[in-house]
PyMOL Python script that loads the backbone (N, CA, C, O; Angstrom):
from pymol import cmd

cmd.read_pdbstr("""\
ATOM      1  N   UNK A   1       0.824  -1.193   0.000  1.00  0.00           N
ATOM      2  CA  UNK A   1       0.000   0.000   0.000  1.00  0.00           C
ATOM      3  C   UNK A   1       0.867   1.255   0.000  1.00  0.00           C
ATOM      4  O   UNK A   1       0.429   2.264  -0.553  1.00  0.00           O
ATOM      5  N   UNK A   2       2.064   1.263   0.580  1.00  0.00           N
ATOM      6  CA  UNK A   2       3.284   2.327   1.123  1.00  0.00           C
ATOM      7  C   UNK A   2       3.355   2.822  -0.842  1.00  0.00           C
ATOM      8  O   UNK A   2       3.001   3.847  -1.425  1.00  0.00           O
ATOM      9  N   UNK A   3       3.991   1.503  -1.347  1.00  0.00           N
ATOM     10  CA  UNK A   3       3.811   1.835  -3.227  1.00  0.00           C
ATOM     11  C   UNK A   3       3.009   3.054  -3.326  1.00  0.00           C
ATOM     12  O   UNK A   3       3.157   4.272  -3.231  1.00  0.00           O
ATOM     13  N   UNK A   4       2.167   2.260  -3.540  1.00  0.00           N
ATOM     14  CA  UNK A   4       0.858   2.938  -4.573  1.00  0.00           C
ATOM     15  C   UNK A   4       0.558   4.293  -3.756  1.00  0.00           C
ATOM     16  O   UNK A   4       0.108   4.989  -4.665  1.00  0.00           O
ATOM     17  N   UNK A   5       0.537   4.911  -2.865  1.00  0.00           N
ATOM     18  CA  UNK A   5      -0.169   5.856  -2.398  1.00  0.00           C
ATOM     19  C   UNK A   5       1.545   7.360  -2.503  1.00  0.00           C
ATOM     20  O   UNK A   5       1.605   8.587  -2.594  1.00  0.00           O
ATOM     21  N   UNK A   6       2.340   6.469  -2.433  1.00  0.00           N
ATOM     22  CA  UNK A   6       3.866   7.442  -2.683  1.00  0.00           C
ATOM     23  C   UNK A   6       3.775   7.571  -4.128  1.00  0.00           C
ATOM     24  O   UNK A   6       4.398   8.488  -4.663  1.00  0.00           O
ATOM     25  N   UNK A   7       3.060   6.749  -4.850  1.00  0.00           N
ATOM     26  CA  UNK A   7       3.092   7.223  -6.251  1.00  0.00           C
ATOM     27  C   UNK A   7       2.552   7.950  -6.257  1.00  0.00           C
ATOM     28  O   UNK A   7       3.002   9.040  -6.610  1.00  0.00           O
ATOM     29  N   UNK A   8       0.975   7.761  -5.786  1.00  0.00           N
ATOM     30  CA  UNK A   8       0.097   8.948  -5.918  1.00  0.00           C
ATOM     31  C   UNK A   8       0.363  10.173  -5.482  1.00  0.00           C
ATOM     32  O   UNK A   8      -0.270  11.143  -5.897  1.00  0.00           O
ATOM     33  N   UNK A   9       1.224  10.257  -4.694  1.00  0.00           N
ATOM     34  CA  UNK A   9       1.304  11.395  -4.048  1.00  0.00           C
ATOM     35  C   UNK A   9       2.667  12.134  -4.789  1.00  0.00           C
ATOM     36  O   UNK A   9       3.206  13.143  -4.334  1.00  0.00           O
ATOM     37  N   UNK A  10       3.033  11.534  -5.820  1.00  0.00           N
ATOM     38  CA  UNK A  10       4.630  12.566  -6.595  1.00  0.00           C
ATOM     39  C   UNK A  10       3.875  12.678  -7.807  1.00  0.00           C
ATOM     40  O   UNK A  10       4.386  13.433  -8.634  1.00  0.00           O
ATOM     41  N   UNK A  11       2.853  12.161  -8.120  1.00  0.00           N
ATOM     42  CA  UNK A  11       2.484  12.073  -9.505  1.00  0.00           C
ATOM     43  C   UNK A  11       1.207  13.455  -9.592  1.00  0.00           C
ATOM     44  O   UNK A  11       0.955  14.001 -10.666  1.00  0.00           O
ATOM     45  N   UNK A  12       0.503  13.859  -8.253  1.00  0.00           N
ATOM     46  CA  UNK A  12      -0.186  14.235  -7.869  1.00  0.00           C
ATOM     47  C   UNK A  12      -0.171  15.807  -8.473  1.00  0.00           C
ATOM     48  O   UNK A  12      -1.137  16.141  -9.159  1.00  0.00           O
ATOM     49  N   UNK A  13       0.936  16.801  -8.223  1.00  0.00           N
ATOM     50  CA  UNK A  13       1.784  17.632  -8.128  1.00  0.00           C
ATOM     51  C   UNK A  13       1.468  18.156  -9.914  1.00  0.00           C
ATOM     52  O   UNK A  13       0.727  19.063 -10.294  1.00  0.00           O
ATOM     53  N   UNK A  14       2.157  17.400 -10.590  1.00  0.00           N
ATOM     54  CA  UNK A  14       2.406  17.320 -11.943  1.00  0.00           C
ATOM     55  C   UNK A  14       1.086  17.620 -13.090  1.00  0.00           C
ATOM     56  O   UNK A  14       1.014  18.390 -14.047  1.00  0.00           O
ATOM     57  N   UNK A  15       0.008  16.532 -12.445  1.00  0.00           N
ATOM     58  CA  UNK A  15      -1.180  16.971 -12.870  1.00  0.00           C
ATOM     59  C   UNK A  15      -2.441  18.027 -12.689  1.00  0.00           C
ATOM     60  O   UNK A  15      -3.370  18.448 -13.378  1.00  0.00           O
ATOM     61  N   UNK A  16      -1.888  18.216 -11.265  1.00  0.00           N
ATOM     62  CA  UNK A  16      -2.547  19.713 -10.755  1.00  0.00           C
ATOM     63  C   UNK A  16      -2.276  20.622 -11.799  1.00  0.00           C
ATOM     64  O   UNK A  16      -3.132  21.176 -12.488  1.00  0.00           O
ATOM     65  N   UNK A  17      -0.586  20.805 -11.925  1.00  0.00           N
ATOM     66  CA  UNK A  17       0.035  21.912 -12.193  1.00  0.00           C
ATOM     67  C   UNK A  17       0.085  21.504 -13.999  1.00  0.00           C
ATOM     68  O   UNK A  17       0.847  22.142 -14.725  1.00  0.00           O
ATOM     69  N   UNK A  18      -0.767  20.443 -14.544  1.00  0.00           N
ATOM     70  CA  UNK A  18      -1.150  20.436 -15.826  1.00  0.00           C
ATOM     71  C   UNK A  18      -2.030  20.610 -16.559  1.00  0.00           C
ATOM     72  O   UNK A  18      -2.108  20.891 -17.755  1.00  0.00           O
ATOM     73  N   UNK A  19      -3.299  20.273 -15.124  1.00  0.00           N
ATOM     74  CA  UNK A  19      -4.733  21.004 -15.333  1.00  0.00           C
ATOM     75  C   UNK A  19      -5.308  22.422 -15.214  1.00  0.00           C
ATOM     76  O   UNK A  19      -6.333  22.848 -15.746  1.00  0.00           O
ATOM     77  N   UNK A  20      -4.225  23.236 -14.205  1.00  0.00           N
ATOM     78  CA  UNK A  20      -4.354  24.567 -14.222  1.00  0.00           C
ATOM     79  C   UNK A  20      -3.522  25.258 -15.383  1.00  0.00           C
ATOM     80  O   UNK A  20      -3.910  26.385 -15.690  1.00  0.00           O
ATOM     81  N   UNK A  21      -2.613  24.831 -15.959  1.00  0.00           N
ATOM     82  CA  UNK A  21      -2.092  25.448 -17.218  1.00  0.00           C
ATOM     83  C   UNK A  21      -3.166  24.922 -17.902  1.00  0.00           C
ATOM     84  O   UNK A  21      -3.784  25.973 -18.070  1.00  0.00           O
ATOM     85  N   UNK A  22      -3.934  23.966 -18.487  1.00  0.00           N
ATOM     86  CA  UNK A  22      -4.614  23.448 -19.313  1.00  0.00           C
ATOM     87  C   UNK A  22      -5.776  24.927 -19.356  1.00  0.00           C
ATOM     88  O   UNK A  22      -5.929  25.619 -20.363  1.00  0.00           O
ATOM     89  N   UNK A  23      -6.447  25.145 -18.098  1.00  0.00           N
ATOM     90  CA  UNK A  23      -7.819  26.156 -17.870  1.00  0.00           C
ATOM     91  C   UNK A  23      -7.208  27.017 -18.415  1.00  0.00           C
ATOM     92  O   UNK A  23      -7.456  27.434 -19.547  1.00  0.00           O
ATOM     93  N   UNK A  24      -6.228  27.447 -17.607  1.00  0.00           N
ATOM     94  CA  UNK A  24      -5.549  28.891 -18.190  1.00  0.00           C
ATOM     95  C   UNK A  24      -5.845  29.255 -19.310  1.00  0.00           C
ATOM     96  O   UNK A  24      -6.681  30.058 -19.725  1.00  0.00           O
ATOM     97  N   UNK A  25      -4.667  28.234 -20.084  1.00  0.00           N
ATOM     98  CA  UNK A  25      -4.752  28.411 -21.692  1.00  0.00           C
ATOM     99  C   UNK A  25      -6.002  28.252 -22.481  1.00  0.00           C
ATOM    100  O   UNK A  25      -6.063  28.841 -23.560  1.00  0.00           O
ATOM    101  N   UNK A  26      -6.832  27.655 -22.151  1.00  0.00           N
ATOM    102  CA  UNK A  26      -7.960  27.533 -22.539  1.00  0.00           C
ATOM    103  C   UNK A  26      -8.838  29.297 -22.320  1.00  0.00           C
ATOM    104  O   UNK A  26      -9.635  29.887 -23.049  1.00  0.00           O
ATOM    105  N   UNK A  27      -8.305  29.612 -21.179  1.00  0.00           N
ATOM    106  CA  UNK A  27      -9.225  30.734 -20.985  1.00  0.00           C
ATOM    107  C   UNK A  27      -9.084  31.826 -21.613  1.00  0.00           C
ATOM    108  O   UNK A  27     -10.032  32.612 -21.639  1.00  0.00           O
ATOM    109  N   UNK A  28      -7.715  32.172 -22.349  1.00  0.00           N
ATOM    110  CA  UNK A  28      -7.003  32.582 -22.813  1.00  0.00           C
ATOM    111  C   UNK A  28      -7.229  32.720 -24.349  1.00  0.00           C
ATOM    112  O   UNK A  28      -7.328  33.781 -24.967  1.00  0.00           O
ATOM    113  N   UNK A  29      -7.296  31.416 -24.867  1.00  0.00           N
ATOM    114  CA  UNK A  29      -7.800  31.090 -26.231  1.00  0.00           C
ATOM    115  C   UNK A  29      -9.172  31.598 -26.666  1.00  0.00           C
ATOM    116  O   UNK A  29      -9.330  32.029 -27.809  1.00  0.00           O
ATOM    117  N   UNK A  30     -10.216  31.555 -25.735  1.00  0.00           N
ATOM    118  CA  UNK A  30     -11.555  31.539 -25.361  1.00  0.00           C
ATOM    119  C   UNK A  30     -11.468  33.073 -25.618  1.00  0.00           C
ATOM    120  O   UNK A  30     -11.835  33.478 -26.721  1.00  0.00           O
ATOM    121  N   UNK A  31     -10.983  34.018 -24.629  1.00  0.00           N
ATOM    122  CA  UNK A  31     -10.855  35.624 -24.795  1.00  0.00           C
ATOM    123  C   UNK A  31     -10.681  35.916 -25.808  1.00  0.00           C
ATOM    124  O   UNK A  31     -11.345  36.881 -26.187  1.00  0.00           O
ATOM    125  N   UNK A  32      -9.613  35.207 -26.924  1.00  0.00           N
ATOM    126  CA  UNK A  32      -9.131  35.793 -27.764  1.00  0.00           C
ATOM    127  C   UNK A  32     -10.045  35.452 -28.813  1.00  0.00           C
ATOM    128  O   UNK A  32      -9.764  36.121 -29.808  1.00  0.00           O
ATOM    129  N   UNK A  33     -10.923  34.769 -28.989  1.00  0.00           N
ATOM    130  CA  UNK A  33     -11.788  34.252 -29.844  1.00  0.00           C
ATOM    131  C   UNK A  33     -12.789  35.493 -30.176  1.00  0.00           C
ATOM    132  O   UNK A  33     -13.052  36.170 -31.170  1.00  0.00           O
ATOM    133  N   UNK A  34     -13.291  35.421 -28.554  1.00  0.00           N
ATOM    134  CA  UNK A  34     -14.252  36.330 -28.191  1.00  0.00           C
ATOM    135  C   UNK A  34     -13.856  38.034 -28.385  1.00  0.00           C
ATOM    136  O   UNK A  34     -14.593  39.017 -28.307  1.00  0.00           O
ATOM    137  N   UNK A  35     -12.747  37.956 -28.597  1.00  0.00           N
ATOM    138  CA  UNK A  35     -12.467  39.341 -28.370  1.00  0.00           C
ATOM    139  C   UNK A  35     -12.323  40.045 -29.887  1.00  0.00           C
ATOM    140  O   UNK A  35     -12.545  41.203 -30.241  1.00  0.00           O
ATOM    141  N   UNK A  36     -11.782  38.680 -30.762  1.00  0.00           N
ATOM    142  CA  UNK A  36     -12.099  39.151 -32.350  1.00  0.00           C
ATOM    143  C   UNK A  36     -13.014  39.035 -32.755  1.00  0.00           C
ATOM    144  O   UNK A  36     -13.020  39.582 -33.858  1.00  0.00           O
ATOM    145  N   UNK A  37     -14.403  38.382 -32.408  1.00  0.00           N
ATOM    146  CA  UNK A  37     -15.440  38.462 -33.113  1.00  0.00           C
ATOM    147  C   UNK A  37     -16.091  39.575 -33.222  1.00  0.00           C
ATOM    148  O   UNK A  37     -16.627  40.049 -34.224  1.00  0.00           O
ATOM    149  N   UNK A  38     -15.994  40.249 -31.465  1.00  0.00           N
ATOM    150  CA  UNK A  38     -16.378  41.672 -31.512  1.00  0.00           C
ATOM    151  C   UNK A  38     -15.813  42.663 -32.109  1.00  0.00           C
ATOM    152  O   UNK A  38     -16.458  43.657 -32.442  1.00  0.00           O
ATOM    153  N   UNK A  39     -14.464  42.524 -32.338  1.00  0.00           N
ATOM    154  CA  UNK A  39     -13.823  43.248 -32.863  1.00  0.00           C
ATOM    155  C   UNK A  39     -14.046  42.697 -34.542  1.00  0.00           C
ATOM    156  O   UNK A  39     -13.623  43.542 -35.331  1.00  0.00           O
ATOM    157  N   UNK A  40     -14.414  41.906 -34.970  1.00  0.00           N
ATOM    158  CA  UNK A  40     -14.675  41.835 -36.513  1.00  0.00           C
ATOM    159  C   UNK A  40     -16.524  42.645 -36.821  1.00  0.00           C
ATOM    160  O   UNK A  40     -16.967  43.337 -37.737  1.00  0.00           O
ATOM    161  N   UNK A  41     -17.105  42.132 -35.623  1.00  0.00           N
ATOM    162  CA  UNK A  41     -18.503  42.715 -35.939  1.00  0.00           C
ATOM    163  C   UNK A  41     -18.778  44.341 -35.761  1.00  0.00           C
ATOM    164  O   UNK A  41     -19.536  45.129 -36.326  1.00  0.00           O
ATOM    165  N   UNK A  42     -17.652  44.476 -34.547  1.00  0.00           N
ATOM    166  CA  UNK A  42     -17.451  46.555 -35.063  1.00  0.00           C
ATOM    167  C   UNK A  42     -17.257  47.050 -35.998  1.00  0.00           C
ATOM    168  O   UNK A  42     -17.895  47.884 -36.641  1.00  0.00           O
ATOM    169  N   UNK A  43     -15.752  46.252 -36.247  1.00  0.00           N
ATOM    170  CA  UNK A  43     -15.657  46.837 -38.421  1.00  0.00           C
ATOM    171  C   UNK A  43     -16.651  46.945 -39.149  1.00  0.00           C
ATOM    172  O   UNK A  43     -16.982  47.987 -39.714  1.00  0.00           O
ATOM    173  N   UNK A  44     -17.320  45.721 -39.223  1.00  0.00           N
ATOM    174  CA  UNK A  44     -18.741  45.787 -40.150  1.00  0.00           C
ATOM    175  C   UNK A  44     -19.226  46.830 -39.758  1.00  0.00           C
ATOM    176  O   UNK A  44     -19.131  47.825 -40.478  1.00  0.00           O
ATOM    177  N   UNK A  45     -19.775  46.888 -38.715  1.00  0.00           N
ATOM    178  CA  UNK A  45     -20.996  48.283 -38.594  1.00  0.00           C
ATOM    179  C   UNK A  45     -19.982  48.958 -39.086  1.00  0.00           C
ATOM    180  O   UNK A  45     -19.813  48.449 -40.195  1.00  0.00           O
ATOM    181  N   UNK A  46     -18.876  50.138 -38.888  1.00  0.00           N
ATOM    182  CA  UNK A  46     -18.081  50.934 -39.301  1.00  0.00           C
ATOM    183  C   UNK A  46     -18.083  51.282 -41.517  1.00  0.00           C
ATOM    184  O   UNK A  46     -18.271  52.230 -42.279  1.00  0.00           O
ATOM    185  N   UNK A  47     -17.779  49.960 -41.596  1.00  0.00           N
ATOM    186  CA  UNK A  47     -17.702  49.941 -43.323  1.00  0.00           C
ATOM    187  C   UNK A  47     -19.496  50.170 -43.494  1.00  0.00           C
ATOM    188  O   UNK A  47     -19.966  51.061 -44.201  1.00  0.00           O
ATOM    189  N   UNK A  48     -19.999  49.584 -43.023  1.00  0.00           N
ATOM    190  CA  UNK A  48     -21.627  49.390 -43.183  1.00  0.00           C
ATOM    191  C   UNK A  48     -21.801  51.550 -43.326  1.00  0.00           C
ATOM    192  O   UNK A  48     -21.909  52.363 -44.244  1.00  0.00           O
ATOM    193  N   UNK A  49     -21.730  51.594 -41.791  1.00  0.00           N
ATOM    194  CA  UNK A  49     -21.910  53.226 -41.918  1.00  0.00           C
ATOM    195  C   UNK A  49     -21.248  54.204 -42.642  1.00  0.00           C
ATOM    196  O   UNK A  49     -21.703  55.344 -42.730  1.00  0.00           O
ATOM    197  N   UNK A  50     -19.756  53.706 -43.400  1.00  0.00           N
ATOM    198  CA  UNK A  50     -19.508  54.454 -44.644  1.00  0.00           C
ATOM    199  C   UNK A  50     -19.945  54.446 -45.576  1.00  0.00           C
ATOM    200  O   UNK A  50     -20.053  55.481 -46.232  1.00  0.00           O
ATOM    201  N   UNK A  51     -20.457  53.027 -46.094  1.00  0.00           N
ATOM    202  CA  UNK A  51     -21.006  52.844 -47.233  1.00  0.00           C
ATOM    203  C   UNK A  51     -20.021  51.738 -47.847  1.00  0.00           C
ATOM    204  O   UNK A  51     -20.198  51.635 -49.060  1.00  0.00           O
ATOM    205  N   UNK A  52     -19.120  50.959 -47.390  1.00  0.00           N
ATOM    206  CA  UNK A  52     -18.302  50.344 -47.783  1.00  0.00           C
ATOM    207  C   UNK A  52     -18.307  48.724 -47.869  1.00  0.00           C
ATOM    208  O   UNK A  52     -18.605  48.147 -46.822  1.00  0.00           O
ATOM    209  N   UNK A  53     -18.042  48.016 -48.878  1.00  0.00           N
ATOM    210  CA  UNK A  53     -18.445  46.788 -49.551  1.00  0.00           C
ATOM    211  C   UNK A  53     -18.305  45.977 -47.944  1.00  0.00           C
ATOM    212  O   UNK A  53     -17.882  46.818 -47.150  1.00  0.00           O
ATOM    213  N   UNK A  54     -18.485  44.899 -47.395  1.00  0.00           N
ATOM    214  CA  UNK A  54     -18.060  43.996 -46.700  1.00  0.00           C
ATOM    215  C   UNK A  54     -16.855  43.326 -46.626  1.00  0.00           C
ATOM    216  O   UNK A  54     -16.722  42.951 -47.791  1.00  0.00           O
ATOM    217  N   UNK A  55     -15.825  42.905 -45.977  1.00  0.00           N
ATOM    218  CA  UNK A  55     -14.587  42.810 -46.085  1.00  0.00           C
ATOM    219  C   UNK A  55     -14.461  41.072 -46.706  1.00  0.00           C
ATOM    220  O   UNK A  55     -14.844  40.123 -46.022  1.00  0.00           O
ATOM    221  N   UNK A  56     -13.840  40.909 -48.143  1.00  0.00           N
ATOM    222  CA  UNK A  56     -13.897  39.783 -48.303  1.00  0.00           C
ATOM    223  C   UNK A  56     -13.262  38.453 -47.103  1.00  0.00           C
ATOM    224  O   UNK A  56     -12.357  38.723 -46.312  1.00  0.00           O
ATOM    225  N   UNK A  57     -13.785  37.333 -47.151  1.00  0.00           N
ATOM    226  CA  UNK A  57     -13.703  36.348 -46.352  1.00  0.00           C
ATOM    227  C   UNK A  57     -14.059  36.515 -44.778  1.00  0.00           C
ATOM    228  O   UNK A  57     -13.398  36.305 -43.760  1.00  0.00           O
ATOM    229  N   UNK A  58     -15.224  36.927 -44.977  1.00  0.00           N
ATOM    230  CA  UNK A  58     -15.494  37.410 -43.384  1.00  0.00           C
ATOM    231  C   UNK A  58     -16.839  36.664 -43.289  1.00  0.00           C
ATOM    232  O   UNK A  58     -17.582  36.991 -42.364  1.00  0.00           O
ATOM    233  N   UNK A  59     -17.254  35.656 -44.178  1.00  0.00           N
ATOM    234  CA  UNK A  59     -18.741  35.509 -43.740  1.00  0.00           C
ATOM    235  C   UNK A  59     -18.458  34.371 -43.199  1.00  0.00           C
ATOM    236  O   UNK A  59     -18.668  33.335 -43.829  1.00  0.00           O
ATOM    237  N   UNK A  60     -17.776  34.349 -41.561  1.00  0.00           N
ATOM    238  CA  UNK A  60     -17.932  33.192 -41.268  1.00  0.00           C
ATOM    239  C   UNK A  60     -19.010  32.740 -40.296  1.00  0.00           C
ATOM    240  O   UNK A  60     -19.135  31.546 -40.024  1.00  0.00           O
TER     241      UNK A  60
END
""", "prot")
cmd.dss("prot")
cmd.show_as("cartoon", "prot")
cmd.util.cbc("prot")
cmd.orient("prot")
């Protein structure tokens, strides 16, 4: 039992500290997603209120 529970307990450490980088980056990715869409759907209104064509490859 001494085994298995000293494993668990060095192995323990590693995956904490792989699941909180994991959120992180994830949260990170997530912002940045979010943060260009708004920022692609401002442009539009902007070209929209000049009078200006739609920006090719944007109809996603």
């Amino acid at each position: 039992m001494d085994y298995w529970s000293a494993a668990v307990w060095s192995i323990a450490p590693t995956l904490i500290v792989c699941a909180l980088f994991f959120f992180i980056l994830r949260a990170v990715v997530r912002a940045d997603r979010t943060e260009r869409k708004v920022h692609a759907k401002i442009e539009a209104e902007e070209r929209a209120k000049r009078g200006l064509p739609p920006v090719a490859g944007s109809g996603r």
